[in-house]
TIZAMAR-497092 format. One line per 8 residues: number of its first residue (from 1); their letters; for each residue y, z, x of N, C-alpha, C. Coordinates in steps of 0.02 Angstrom, whole numbers, plus 50000, padded with zeros to 5 digits. Example, Ala and Ser with C-alpha at 12.3 -4.5 7.8 and 13.67 -1.06 7.14 Angstrom:
2
1 = as = 49716:50390:50660:49775:50390:50615:49835:50390:50660 ~ 49888:50354:50642:49947:50357:50684:50002:50394:50645
***
This chain:
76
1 = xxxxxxxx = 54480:52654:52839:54466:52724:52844:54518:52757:52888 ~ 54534:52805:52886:54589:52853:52898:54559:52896:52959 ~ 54602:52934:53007:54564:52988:53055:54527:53030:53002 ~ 54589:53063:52950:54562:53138:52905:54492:53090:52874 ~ 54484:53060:52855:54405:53018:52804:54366:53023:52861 ~ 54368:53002:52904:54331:52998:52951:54309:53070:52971 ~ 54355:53112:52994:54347:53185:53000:54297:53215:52948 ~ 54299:53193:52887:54268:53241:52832:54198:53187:52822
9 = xxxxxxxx = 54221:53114:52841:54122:53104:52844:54092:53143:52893 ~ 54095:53136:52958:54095:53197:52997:54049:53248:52993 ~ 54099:53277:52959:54089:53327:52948:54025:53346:52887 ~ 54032:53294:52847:53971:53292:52814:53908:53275:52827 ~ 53897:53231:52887:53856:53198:52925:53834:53265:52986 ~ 53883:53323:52988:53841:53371:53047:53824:53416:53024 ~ 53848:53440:52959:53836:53484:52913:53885:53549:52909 ~ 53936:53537:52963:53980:53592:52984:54048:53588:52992
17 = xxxxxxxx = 54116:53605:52989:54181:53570:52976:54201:53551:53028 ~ 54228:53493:53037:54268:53450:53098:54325:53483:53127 ~ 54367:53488:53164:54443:53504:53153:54476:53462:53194 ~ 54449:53433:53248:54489:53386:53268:54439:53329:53305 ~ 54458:53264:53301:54441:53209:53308:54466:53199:53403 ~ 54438:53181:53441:54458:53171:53513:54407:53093:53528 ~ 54452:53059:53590:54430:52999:53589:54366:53029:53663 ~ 54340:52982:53694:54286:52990:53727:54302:53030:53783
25 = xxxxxxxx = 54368:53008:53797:54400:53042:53865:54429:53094:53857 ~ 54422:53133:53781:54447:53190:53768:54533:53189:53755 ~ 54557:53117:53746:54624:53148:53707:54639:53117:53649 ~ 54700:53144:53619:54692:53142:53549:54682:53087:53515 ~ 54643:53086:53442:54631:53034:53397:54717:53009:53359 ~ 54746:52968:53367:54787:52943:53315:54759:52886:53287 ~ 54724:52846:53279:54699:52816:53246:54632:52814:53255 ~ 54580:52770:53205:54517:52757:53182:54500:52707:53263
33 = xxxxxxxx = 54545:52666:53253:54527:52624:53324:54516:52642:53383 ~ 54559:52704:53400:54563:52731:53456:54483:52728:53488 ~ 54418:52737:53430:54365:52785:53435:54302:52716:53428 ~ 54335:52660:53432:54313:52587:53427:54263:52580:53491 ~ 54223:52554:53494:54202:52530:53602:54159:52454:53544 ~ 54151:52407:53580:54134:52347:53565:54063:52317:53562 ~ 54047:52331:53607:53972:52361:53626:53926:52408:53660 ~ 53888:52454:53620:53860:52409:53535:53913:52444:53501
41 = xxxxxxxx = 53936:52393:53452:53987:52418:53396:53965:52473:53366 ~ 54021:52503:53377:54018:52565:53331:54090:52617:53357 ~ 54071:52668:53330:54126:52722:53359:54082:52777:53399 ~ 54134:52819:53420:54112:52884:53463:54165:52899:53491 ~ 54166:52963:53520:54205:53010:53555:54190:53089:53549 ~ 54223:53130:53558:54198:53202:53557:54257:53226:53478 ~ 54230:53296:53478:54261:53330:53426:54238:53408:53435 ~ 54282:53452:53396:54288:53510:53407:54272:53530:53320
49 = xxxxxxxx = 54219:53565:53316:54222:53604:53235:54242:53674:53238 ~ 54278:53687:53188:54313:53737:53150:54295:53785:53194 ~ 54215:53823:53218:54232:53873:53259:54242:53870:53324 ~ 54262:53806:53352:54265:53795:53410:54226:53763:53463 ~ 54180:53735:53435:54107:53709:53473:54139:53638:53478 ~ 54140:53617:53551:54132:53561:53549:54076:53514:53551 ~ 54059:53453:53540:54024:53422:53519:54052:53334:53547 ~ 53997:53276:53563:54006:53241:53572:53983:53190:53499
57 = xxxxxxxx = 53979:53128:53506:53969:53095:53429:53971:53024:53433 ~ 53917:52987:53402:53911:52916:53408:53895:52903:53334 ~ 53929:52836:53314:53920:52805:53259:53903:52725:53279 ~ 53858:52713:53275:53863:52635:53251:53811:52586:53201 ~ 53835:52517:53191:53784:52507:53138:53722:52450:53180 ~ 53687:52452:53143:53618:52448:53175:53590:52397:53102 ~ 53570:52339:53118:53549:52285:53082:53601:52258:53039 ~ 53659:52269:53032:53708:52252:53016:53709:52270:52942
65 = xxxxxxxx = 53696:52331:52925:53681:52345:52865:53667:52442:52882 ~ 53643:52484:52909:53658:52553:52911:53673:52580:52960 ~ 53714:52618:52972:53765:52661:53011:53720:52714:53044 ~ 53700:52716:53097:53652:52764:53129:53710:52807:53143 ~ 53687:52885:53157:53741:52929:53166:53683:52971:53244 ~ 53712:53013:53298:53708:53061:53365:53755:53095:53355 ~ 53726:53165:53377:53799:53209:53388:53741:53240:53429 ~ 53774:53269:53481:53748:53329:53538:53813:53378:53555
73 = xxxx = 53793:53448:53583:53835:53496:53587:53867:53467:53653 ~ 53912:53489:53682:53948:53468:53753:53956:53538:53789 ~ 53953:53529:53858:53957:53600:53878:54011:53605:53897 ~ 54043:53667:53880:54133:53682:53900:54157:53700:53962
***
C-alpha cells in the first residue's frame, strides 16, 4: 500500500477528505512504514483533512483477521 491508498482509505473510513498523512510526532509521511509502531500492530499518526481539521488516527488488526479503525479531533 502506498501513502496516496492509504490517504484515500482514510479518507473513506472518516467519511471526509484526507490531505495530508503526518507520522505521530507530526512530521511528514514518506512512506506507509513511517506510520508502523509494533505493538499492538497496526498504524497511526495524525492527519489534516481538506478543510483543515486536524485529527489523530489508529489502525490496527485485531484477531488477526479485521482492521479496527479510531480517529479523534486534535486540538490546535
Amino acid at each position: 500500500m502506498t501513502v496516496d491508498e492509504l490517504r484515500q482509505d482514510l479518507s473513506q473510513r472518516i467519511g471526509r477528505s484526507v490531505e495530508t498523512l503526518l507520522t505521530r510526532d507530526g512530521e511528514t509521511v514518506l512512506e506507509v512504514s513511517d506510520l508502523y509502531q509494533p505493538s499492538p500492530a497496526g498504524f497511526g499518526g495524525q492527519l489534516r483533512l481538506r478543510d483543515g481539521t486536524p485529527m489523530a488516527w489508529e489502525l490496527w488488526l485485531e484477531d488477526g483477521d479485521s482492521w479496527n479503525f479510531q480517529s479523534a479531533l486534535l486540538a490546535e
